[in-house]
C-alpha positions as CSV (number, residue, x, y, z in Angstrom):
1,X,81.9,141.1,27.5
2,X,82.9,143.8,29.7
3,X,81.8,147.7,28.7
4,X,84.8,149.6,29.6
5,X,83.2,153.3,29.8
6,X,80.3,151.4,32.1
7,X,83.5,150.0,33.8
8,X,85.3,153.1,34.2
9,X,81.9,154.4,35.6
10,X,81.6,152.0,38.2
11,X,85.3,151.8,39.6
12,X,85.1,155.9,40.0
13,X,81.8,155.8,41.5
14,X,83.1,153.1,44.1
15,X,86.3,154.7,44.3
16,X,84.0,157.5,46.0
17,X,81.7,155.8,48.3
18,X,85.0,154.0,49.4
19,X,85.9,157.7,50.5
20,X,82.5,158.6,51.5
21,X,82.2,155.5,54.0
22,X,80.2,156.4,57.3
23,X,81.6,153.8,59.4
24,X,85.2,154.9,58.1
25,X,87.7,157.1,60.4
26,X,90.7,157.9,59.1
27,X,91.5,155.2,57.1
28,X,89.5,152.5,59.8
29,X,86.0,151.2,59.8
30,X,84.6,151.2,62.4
31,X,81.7,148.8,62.6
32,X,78.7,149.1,64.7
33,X,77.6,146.4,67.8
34,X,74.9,144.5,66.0
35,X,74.0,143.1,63.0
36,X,76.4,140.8,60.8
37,X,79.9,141.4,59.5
38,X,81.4,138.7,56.6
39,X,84.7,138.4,56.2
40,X,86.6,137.4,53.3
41,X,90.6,136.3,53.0
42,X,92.4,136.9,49.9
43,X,90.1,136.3,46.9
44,X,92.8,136.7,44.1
45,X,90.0,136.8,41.1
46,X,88.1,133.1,42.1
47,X,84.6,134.5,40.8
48,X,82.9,130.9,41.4
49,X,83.6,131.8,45.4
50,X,82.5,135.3,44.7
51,X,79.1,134.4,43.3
52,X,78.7,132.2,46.4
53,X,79.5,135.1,48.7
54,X,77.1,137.4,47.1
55,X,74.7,134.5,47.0
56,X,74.9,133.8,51.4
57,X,75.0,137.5,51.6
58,X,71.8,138.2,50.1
59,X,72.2,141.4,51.2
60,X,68.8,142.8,49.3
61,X,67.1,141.2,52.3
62,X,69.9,141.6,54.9
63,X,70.2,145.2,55.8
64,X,72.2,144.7,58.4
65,X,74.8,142.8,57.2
66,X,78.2,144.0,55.6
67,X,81.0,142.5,54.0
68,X,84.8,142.7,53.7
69,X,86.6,141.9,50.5
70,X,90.5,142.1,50.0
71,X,93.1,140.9,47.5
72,X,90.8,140.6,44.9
73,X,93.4,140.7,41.8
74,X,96.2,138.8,40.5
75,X,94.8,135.2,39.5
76,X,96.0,131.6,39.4
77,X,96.6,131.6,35.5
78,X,95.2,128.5,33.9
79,X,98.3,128.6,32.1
80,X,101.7,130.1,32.1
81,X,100.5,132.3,29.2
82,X,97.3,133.0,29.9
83,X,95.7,136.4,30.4
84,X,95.2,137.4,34.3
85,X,91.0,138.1,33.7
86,X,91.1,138.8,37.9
87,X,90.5,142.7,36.7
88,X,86.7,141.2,36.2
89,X,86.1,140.8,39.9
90,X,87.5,143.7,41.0
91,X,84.9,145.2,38.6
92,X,82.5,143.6,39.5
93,X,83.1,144.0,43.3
94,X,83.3,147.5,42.4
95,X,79.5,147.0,41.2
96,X,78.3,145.4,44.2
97,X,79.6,148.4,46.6
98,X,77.5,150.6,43.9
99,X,74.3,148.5,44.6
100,X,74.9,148.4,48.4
101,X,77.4,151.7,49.5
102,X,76.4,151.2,53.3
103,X,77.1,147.2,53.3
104,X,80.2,146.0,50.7
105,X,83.5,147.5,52.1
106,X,87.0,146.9,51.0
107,X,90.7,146.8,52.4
108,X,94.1,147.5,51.0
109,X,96.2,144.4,50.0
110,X,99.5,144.3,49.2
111,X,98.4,143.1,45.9
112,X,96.2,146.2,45.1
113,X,99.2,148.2,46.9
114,X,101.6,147.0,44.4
115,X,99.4,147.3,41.2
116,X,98.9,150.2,42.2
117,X,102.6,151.9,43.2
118,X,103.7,149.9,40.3
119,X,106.1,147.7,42.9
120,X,107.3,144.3,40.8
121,X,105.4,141.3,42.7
122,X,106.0,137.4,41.3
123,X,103.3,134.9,41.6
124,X,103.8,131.7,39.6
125,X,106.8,133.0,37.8
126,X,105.3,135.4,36.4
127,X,105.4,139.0,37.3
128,X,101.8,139.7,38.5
129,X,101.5,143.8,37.8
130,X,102.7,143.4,34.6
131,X,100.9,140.4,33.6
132,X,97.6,142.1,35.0
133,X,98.4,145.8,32.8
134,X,99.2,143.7,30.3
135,X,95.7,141.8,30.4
136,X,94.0,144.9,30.1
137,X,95.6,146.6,27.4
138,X,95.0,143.3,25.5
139,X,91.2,143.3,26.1
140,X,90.7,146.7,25.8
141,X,92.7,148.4,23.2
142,X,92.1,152.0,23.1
143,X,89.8,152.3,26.4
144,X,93.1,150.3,28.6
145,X,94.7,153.7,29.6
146,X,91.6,154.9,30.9
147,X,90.3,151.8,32.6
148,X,93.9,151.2,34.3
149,X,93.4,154.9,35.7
150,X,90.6,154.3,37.5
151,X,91.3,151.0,38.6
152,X,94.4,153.0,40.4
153,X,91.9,155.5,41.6
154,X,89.6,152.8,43.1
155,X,92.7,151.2,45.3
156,X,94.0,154.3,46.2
157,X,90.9,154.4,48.0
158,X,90.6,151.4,49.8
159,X,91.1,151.6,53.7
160,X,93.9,149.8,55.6
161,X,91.7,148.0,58.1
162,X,88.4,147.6,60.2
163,X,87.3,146.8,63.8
164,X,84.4,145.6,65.2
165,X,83.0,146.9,68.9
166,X,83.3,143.6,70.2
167,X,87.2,143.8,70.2
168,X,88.0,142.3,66.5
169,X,90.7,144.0,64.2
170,X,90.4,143.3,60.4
171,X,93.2,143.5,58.1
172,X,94.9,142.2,55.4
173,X,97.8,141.2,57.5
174,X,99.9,143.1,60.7
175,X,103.7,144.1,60.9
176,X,106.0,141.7,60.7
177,X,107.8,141.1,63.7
178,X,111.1,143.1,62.7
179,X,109.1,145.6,61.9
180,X,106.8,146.4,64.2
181,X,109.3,148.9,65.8
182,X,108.9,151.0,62.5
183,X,104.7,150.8,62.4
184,X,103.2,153.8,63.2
185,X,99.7,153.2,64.8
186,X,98.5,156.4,63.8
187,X,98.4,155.9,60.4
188,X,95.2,154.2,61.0
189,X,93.6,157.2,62.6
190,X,94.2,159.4,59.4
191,X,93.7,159.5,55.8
192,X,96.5,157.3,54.2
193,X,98.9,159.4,52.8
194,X,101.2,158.7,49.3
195,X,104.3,158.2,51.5
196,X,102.3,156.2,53.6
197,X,102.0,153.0,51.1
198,X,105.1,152.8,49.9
199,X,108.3,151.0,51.9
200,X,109.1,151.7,54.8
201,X,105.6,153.9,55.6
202,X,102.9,152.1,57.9
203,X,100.4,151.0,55.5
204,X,103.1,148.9,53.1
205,X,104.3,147.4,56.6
206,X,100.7,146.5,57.6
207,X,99.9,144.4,54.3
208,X,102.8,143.0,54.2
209,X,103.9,140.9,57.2
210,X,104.5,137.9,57.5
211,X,105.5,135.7,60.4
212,X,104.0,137.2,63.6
213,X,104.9,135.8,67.1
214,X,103.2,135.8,70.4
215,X,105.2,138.5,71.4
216,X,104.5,140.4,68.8
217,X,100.7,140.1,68.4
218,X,100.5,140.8,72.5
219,X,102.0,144.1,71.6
220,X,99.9,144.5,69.0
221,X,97.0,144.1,70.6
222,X,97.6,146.7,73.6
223,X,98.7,148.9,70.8
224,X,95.6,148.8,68.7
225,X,93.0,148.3,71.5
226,X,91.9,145.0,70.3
227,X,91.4,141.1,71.6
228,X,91.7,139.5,68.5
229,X,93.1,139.7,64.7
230,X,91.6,138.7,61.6
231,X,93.1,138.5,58.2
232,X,94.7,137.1,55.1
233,X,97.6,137.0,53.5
234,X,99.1,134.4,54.2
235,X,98.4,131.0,52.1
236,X,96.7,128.6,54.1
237,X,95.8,124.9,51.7
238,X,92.9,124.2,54.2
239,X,92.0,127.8,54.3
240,X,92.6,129.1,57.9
241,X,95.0,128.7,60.0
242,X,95.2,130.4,64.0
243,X,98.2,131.8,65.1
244,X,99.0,131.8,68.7
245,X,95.2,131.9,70.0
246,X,95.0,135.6,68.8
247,X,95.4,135.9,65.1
248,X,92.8,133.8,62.7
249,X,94.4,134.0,58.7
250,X,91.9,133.5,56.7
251,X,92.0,132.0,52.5
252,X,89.1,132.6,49.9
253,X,91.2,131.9,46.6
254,X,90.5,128.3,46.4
255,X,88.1,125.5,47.0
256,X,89.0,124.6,50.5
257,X,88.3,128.2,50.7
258,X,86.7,129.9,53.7
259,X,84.6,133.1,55.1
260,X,84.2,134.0,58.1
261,X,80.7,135.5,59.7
262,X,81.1,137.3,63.0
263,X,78.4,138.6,65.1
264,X,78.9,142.4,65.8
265,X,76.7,142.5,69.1
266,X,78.6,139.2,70.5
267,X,82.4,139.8,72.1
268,X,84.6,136.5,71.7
269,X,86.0,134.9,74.3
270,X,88.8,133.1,72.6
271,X,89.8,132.5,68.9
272,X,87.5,129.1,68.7
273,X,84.7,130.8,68.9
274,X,85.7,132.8,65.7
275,X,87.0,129.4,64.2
276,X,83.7,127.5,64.9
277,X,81.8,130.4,62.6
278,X,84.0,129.7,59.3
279,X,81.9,128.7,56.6
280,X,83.3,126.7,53.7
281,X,82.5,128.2,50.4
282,X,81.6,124.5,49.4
283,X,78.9,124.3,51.8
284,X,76.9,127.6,50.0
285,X,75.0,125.8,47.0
């Protein structure tokens, strides 16, 4: 049973070391050239995957190791009725960035985005935001208000994306093609802004496309200073799919799910080189 002051707590204290982040400028982290970076693709509440993440982690006794966690809300239900319980790993991700502030880092989704902005999103024929609140103020009566406040205060302070040294770019997706004209790079150089997460400012465009072309991620890539792209987003059944030998999409939500290790001192050549380091979260006992 979850104790929603200690809850409350945690997701305020996390909402700050999200702001506080050394390696974050503007609303990028920037991640150092050696060491270990994991990277996770959309987790949408799958706490079995989540234990096994923390479990390879083991960041007690890897101090130079960090992780990436995105999309962490708005589950599979088990049934068209049931409760959306995802609310428990984003509190409990929360948790983990209190135990380790200089190794668990977060990104905006466009799930977070939209529980957050309060914009209408459907999974399963259900309306996800509403289903989530509605979770909430079932389990937690009087303390819901509250607790829904500071979840909002926690995503408001996610960043919109990282990049390694070594010429990676983490997100939770890129522009979509017919929008790309409209993307401001420099939103990732400052602090988001309000205007800047709602349609049609940068940060909404950047976790929400869909659909990029060669074209588009070539552009992208001179625009943003990168080699290659990294994300989620995107459903993928076997849980990665690579996009035009520049952009690996990434799936954590399921049990052909994957996570991706990448070596901060070690530049890529090509995107095979990123796919050979995906690590099944069946393989992690």
């Amino acid at each position: 049973m979850i104790d929603a002051h200690e809850a409350i707590k945690t997701l305020r204290h996390a909402a700050e070391l999200n702001r506080e982040e050394s390696l974050l400028k503007g609303s990028t982290l920037h991640f150092p050239a050696y060491g270990q970076l994991v990277v996770t693709g959309d987790m949408h509440g799958h706490r079995r995957n989540f234990a096994k993440l923390q479990r390879y982690c083991d960041l007690e006794h890897a101090p130079a190791r960090h992780v990436i966690l995105h999309e962490l809300i708005h589950e599979e239900p088990a049934a068209w009725d049931a409760p959306d319980t995802s609310y428990e790993l984003l509190i409990e991700a929360a948790r983990w960035k209190c135990d380790h502030p200089d190794q668990v880092h977060f990104l905006q989704s466009n799930h977070e985005l939209s529980q957050l902005t309060g914009h209408e999103i459907a999974k399963n024929g259900r309306i996800a935001t509403f289903e989530f609140e509605r979770s909430i103020r079932r389990a937690f009566d009087s303390a819901a208000t509250e607790l829904l406040i500071a979840i909002a205060e926690f995503i408001r302070s996610l960043p919109l994306a990282a990049r390694t040294a070594t010429g990676v770019f983490v997100a939770h997706s890129l522009p979509s093609p017919r929008d790309l004209p409209r993307f401001d790079p420099g939103v990732l150089a400052r602090p988001t802004q309000e205007h800047d997460l709602v349609e049609p400012g940068s940060g909404y465009l950047l976790v929400w496309g869909r659909y990029q072309t060669a074209e588009e991620l070539e552009a992208l890539r001179l625009m943003l200073g990168c080699d290659f792209f990294v994300c989620g987003h995107q459903p993928q059944e076997s849980g990665y799919d690579v996009l035009h030998d520049r952009m690996l999409i990434i799936a954590s939500d399921h049990n052909h799910g994957v996570f991706l290790p990448i070596d901060l001192a070690r530049k890529p050549k090509d995107v095979s080189e990123l796919v050979a380091r995906l690590r099944p979260f069946a393989s992690v006992a």
